[in-house]
NUGU-779492 format. One line per field, with one value per residue (C-alpha): residue in three letters; x, y, z. Coordinates in Angstrom, 1 decimal, padded with zeros to 4 digits. Layout:
REM residues N
residu	[ala; ...]
u	[X; ...]
v	[Y; ...]
w	[Z; ...]
***
This chain:
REM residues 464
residu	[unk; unk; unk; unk; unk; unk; unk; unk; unk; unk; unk; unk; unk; unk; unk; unk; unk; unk; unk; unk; unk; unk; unk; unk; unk; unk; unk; unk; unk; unk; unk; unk; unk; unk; unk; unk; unk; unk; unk; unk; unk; unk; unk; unk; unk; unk; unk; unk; unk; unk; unk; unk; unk; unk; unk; unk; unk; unk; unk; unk; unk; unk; unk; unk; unk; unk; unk; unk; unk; unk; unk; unk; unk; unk; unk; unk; unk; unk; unk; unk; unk; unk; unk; unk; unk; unk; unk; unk; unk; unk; unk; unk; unk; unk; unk; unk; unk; unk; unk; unk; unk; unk; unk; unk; unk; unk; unk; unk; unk; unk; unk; unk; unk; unk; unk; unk; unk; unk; unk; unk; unk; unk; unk; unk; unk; unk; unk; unk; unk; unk; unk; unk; unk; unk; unk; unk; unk; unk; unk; unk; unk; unk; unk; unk; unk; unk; unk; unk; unk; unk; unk; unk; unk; unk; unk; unk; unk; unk; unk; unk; unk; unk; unk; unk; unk; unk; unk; unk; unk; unk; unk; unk; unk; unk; unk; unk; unk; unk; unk; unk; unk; unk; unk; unk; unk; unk; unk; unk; unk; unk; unk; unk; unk; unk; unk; unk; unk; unk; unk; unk; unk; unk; unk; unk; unk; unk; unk; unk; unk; unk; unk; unk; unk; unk; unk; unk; unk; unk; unk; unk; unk; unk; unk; unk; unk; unk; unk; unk; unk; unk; unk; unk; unk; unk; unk; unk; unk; unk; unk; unk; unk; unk; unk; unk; unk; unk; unk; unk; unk; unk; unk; unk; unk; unk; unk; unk; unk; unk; unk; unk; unk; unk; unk; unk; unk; unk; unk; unk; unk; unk; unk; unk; unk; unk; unk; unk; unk; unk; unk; unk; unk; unk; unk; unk; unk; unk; unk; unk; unk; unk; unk; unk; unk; unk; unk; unk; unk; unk; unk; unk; unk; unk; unk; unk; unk; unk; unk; unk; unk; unk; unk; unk; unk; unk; unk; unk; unk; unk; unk; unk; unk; unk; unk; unk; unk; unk; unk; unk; unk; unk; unk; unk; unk; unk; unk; unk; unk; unk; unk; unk; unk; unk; unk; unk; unk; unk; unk; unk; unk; unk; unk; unk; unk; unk; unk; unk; unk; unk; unk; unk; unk; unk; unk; unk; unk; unk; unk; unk; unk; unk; unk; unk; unk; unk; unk; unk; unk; unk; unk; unk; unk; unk; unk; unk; unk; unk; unk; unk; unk; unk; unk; unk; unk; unk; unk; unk; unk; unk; unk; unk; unk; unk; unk; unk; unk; unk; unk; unk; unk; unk; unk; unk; unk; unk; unk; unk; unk; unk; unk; unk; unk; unk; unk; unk; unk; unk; unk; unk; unk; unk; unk; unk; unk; unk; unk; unk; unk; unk; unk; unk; unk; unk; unk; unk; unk; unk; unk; unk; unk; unk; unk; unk; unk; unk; unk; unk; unk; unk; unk; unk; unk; unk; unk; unk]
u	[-004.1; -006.3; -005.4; -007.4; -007.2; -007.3; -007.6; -004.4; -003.9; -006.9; -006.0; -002.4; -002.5; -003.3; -002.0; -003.9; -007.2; -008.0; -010.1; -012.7; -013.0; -012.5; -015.7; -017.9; -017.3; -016.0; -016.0; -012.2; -013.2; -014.2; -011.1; -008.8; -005.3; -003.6; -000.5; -001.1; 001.7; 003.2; 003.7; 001.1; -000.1; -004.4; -006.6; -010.3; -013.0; -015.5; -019.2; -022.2; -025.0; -023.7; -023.9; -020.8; -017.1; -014.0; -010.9; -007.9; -004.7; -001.6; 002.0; 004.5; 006.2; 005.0; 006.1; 009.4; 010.7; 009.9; 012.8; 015.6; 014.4; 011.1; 009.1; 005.5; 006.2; 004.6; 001.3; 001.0; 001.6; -001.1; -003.2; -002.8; -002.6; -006.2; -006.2; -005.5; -003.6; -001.9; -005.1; -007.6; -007.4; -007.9; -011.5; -012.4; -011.1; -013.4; -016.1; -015.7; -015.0; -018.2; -020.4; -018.8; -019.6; -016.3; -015.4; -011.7; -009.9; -006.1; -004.3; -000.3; 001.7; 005.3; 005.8; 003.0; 000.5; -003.2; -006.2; -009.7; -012.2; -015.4; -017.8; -020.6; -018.5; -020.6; -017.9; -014.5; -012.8; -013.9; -012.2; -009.1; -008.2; -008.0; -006.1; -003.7; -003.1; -002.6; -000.4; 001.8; 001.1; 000.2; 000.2; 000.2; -001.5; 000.2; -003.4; -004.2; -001.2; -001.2; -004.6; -003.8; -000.8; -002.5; -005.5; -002.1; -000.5; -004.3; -004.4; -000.8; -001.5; -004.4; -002.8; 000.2; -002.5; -003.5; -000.7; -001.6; -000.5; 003.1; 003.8; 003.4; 005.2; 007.9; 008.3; 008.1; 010.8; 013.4; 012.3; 013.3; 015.7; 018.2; 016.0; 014.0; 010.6; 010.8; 009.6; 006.2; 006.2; 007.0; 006.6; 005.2; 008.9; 009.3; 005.8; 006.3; 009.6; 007.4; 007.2; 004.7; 007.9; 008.9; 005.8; 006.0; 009.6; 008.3; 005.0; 007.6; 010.0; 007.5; 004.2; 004.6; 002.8; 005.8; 005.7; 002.0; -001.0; -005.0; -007.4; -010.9; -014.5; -017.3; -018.8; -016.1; -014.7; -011.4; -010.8; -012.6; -011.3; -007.7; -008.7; -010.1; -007.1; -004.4; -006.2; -006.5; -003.3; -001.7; 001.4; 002.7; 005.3; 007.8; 010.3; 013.7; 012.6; 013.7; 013.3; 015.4; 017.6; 015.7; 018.3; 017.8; 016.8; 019.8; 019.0; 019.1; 021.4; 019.3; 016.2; 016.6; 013.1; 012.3; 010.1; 008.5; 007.6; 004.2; 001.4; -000.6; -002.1; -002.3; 000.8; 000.7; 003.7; 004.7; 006.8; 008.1; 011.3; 011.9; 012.7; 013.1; 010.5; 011.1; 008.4; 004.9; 005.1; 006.6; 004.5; 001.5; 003.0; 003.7; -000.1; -001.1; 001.3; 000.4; -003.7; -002.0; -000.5; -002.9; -004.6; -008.3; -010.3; -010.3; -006.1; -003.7; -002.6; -005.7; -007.6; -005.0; -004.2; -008.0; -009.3; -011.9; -009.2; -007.6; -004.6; -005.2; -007.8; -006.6; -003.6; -003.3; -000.6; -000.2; 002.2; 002.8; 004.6; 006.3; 008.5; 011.8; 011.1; 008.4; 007.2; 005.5; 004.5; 002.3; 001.0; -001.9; -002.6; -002.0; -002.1; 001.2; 001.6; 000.7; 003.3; 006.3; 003.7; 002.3; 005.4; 007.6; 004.2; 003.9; 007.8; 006.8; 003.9; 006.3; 009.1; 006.2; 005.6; 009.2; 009.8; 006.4; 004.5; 001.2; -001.7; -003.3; -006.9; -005.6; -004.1; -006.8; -009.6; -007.0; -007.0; -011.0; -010.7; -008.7; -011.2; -014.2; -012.2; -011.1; -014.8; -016.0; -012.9; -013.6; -016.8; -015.6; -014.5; -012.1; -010.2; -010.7; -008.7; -006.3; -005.7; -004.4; -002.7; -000.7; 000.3; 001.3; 003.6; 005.0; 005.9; 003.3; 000.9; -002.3; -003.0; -000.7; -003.6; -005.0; -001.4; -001.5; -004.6; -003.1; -000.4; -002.0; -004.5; -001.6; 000.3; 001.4; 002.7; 006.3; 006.2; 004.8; 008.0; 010.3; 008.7; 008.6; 012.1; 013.6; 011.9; 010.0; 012.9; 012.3; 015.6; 016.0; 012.6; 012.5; 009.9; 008.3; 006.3; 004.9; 003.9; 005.1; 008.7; 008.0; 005.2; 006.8; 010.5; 011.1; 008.7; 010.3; 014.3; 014.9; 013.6; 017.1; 018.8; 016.8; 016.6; 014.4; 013.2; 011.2; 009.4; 010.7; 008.5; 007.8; 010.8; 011.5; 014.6; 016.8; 018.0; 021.7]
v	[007.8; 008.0; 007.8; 006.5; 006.0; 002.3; 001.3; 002.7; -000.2; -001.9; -001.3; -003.6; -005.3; -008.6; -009.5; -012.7; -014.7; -018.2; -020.4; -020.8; -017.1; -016.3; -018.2; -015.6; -012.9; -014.6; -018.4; -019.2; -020.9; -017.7; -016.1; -016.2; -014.4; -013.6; -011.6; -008.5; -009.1; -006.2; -007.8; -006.5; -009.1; -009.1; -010.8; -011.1; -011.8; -013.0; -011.2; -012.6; -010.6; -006.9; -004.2; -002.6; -003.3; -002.5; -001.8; -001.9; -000.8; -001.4; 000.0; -001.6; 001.3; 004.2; 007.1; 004.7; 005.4; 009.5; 011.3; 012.5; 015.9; 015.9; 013.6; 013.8; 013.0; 009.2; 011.1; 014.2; 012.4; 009.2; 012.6; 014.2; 011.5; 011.9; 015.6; 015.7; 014.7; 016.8; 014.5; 015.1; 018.9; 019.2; 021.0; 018.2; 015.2; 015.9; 016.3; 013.4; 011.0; 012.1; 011.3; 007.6; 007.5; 007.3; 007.1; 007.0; 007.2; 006.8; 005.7; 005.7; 003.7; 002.9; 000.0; 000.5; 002.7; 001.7; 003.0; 002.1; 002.6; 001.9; 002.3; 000.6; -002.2; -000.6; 002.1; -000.1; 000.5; 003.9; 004.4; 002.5; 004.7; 007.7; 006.1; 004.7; 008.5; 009.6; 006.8; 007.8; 011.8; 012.8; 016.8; 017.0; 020.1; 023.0; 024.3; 020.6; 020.4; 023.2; 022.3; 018.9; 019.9; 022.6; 020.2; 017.9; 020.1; 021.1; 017.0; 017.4; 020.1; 018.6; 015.1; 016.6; 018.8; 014.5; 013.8; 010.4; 010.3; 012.9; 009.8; 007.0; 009.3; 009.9; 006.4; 005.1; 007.4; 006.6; 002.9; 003.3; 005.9; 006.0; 004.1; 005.4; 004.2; 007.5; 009.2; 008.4; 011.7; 014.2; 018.1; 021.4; 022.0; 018.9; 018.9; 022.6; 021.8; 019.4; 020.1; 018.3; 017.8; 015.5; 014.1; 013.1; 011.4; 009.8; 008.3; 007.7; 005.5; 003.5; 003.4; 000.8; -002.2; -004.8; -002.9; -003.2; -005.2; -004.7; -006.2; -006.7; -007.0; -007.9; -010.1; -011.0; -013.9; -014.4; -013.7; -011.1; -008.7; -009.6; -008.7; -005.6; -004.8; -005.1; -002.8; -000.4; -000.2; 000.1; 001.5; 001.6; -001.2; -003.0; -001.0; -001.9; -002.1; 000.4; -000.5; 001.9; -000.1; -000.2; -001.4; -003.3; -001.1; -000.2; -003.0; -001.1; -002.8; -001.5; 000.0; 004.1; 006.0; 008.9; 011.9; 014.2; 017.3; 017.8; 019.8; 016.1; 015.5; 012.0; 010.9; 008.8; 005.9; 003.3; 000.6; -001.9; -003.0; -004.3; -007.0; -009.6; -012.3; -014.5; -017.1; -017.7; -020.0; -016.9; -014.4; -016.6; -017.4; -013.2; -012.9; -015.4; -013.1; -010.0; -011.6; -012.9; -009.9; -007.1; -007.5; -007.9; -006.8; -010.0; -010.4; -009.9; -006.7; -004.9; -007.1; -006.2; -002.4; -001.1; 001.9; 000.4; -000.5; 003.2; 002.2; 002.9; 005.6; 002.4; 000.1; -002.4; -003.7; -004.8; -006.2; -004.8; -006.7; -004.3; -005.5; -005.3; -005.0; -006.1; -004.0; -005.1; -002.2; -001.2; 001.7; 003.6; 006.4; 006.1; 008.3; 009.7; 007.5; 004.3; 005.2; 003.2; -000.4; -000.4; -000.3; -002.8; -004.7; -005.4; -006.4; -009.0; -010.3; -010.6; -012.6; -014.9; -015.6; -016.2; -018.9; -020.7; -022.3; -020.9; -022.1; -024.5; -022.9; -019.1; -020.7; -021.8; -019.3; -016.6; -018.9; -018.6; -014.7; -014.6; -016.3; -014.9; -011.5; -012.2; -013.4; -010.0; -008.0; -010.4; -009.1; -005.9; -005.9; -003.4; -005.0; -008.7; -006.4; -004.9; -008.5; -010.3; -007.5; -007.4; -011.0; -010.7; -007.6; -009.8; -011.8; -014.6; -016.5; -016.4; -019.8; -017.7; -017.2; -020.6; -021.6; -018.9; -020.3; -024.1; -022.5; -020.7; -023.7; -025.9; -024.1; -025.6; -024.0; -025.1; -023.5; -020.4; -020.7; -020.6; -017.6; -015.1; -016.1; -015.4; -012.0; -010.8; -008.5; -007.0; -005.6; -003.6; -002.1; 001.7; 003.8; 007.1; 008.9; 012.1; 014.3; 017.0; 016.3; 017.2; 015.1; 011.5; 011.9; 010.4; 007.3; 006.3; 007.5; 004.0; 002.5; 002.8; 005.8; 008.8; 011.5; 014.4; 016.4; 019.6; 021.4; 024.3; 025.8; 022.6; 020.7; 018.3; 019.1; 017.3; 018.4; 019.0]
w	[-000.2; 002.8; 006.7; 009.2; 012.9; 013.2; 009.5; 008.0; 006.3; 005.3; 001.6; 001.4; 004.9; 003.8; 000.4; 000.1; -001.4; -001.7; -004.4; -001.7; -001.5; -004.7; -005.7; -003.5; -006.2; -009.5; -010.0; -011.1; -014.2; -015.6; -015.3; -018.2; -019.0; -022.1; -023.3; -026.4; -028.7; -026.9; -024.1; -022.1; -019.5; -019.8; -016.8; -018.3; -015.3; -017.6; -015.8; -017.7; -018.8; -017.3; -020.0; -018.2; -017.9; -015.7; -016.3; -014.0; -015.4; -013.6; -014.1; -012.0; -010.7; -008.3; -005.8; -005.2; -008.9; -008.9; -009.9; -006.6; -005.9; -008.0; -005.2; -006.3; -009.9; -010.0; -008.4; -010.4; -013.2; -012.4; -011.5; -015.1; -017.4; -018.6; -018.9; -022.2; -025.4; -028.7; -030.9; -028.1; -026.5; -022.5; -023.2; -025.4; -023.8; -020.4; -022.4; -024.5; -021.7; -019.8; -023.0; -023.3; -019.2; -018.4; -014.9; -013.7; -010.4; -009.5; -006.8; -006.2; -003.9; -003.3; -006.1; -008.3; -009.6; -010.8; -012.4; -012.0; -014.9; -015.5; -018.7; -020.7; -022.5; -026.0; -025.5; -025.1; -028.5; -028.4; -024.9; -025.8; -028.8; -026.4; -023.6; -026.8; -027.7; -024.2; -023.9; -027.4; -027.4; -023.8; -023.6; -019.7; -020.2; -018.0; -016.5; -015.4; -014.0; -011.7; -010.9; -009.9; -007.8; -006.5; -005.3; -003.9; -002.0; 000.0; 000.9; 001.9; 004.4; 006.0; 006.5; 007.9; 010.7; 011.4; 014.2; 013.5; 010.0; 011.1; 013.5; 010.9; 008.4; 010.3; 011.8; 007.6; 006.3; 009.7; 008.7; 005.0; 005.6; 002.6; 000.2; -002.5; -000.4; 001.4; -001.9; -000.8; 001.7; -000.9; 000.0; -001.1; -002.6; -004.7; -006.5; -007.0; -009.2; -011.5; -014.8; -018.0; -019.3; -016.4; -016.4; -020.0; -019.2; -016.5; -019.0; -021.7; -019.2; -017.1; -019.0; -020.8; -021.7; -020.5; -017.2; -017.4; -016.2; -017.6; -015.6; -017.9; -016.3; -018.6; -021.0; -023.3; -025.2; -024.9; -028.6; -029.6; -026.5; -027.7; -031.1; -029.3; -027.5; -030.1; -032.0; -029.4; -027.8; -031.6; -031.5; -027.7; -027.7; -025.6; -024.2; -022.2; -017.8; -015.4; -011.8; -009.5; -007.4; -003.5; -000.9; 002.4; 005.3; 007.3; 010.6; 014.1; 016.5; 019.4; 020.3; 018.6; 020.4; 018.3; 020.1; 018.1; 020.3; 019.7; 022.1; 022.4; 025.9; 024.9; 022.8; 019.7; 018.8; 016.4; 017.3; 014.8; 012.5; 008.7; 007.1; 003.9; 003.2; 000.3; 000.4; 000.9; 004.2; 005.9; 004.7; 005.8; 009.4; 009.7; 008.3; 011.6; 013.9; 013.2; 013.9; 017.3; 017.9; 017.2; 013.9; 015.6; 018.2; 019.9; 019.6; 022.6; 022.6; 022.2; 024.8; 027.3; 026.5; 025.5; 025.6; 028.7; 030.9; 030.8; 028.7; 024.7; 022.9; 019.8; 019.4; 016.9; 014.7; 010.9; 008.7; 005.3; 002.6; -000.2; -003.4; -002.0; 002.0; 004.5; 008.0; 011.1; 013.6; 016.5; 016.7; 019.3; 021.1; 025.1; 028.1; 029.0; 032.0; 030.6; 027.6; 029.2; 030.3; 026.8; 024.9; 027.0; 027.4; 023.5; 023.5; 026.6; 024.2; 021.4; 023.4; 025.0; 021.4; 021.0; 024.2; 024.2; 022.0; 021.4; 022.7; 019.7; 020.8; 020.3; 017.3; 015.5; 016.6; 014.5; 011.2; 011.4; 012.3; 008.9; 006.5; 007.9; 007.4; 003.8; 003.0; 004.1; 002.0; -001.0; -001.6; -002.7; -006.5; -006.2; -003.0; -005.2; -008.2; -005.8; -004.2; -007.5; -008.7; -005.2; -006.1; -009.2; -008.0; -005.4; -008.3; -008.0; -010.0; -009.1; -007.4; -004.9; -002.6; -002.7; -001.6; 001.3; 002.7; 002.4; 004.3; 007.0; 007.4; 008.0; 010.0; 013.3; 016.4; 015.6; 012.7; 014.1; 016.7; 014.2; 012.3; 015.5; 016.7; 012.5; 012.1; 015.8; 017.4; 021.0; 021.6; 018.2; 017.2; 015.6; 018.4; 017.7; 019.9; 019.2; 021.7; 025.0; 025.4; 028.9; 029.9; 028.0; 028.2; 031.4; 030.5; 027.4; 028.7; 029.5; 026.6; 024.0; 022.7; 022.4; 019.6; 020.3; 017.1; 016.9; 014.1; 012.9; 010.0; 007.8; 008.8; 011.6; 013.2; 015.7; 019.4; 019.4]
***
């Protein structure tokens, strides 16, 4: 997972697509989906004439369902899995997949973990009978395994050097505090407790094909890849579902102001709170708010608090929608004496929001900013992959994005009304600020109750 100043989120912020859009990369008709006898759910994207295919391979489970006390496990173990089997040796299997043009990356979030794969579609079966015995007899060979956490625990260090990413880390696990979504910051300590034995328990529990989605890219019939694919994945059957059981955020009653003591001239912040959405007019109306709010260049916050006017190095906001739980924050980076205006000045935008009615031309200029945005996203196959699969997690179908865009393109200002005043809070929002205690404290002491925390070795500890 990478961290970027003003794009932290560009890979789950919008959860979304629509026919119209779809069509720019795939035309719908040529998308088909099946189930192997096994239960595994298969999306074929039929791509005429291409001498190559991709795979994506989803499990439904990631850093969230990692073991108490071994955080790490759903990411060393994505990181491993193709290192080697007791049928195909680590020294062979590298080699092997290298002369089939094999190409493989991970990635591991909080609900799920995925795997992209590409090869020359000549090589499919061929592939498929190695992933089937990694699947069944997986070695999780111990010198891959301290490679991979070795190569872990460098990216761990460098992130936590980013005081970006320590603010947004630290405001994520106080959100999520005492649920398992906190697993997604695990330490030096936790991966080094790992084991290829945990790993293997971890394989044997949650990779499996009921738990599982494959996404296919390629010139294939229907038939004859599902011919392809229940002789491949022979053996690896339906198994009984774990999901670990991910309880609501604890809701603030007032505004709780974190300060991280860090040696940062200008300080960084995130501002936000959590909370349920259970349909897909909401989601779309907290899609057009977080636009409103921050999601653009041209929305209200960073018009009023940019860089040019001697308020914000950034700001922006985002909303991010999870299995069990939703988020919307702000974050930036601000001058000390400008802390205190921009923070109460993005609550004053956020209760305008909540007493008026927006403007129908602000209104409809952020449904265009949307499309055109998505049109732009869409083009990318591996964010049109990541988009369905996100749906299909949320546990939608996948005319769920040409619903969101009916939604969004219907939605009025009333409805928008409605939407801030259920979920927008101004009054009860989780703030972190990192930087010198002694250069922000008085700007944010009037802001809610006040915990100050200092580092001590590798730990965050608070002021008594």
């Amino acid at each position: 997972m990478s961290f970027h100043k003003g794009k932290l989120f560009l890979f789950l912020i919008l959860i979304f697509s629509t026919n119209f859009l779809l069509s720019q990369s795939f035309e719908l008709k040529n998308i088909k989906h099946f189930y192997l006898s096994n239960k595994l759910k298969v999306i074929l994207i039929q791509e005429r004439d291409t001498p190559l295919c991709r795979l994506r391979w989803v499990v439904f489970n990631g850093e969230s369902s990692s073991f108490p006390g071994l955080e790490g496990l759903a990411t060393l173990t994505a990181r491993t899995f193709f290192k080697g089997s007791f049928l195909f040796p680590e020294s062979q299997l590298s080699r092997l997949l290298s002369y089939y043009g094999v190409k493989i990356s991970s990635n591991v979030r909080e609900d799920k973990t995925s795997f992209s794969i590409s090869l020359p579609s000549r090589n499919l079966e061929r592939f498929l009978s190695i992933l089937n015995d990694l699947l069944l007899r997986n070695s999780f060979p111990e010198n891959s395994l301290n490679e991979e956490r070795n190569l872990i625990i460098k990216e761990l260090r460098k992130r936590n050097e980013d005081p970006y990413f320590l603010t947004y880390s630290f405001f994520y696990q106080h959100l999520f505090r005492k649920t398992p979504y906190t697993r997604i910051f695990f330490t030096e300590d936790s991966l080094r407790k790992i084991t290829s034995q945990n790993c293997l328990t971890f394989l044997k529990r949650y990779y499996i094909p009921n738990n599982s989605l494959l996404f296919v890219v390629g010139d294939f019939e229907v038939e004859s890849l599902k011919k392809i694919l229940e002789k491949g994945f022979e053996g690896w059957t339906e198994k009984r579902l774990f999901y670990p059981y991910i309880p609501s955020p604890l809701p603030l009653k007032e505004n709780l102001v974190l300060i991280m003591d860090l040696p940062l001239q200008d300080p960084y912040f995130f501002m936000g709170n959590s909370f349920p959405v259970t349909n897909i007019e909401e989601r779309s109306g907290l899609i057009l708010l977080n636009e409103i709010i921050g999601g653009s260049d041209f929305s209200r916050i960073r018009l009023k608090y940019k860089e040019s006017l001697g308020f914000c190095n950034f700001i922006e906001s985002g909303i991010v929608f999870q299995r069990n739980s939703s988020f919307f924050f702000v974050s930036g980076q601000c001058r000390s004496d400008k802390l205190r205006e921009v923070i109460t000045g993005v609550s004053m935008e956020i209760k305008d929001l909540k007493e008026k009615r927006i403007e129908e031309k602000e209104l409809q200029s952020s449904k265009e900013y949307i499309i055109g945005d998505m049109l732009v996203r869409n083009s990318d196959p591996e964010f049109f992959l990541s988009t369905l699969e996100d749906a299909i997690l949320l546990g939608y179908s996948l005319d769920y994005m040409d619903k969101v865009l009916k939604e969004i393109e219907s939605f009025s200002r009333d409805n928008l009304l409605s939407i801030v005043n259920k979920y927008f809070k101004i009054d009860s929002n989780l703030i972190v600020v990192a930087g010198r205690k002694d250069l922000i404290f008085n700007y944010l002491k009037d802001l809610g109750k006040i915990e100050i925390y200092f580092k001590i070795n590798n730990s965050w500890e608070r002021e008594k």
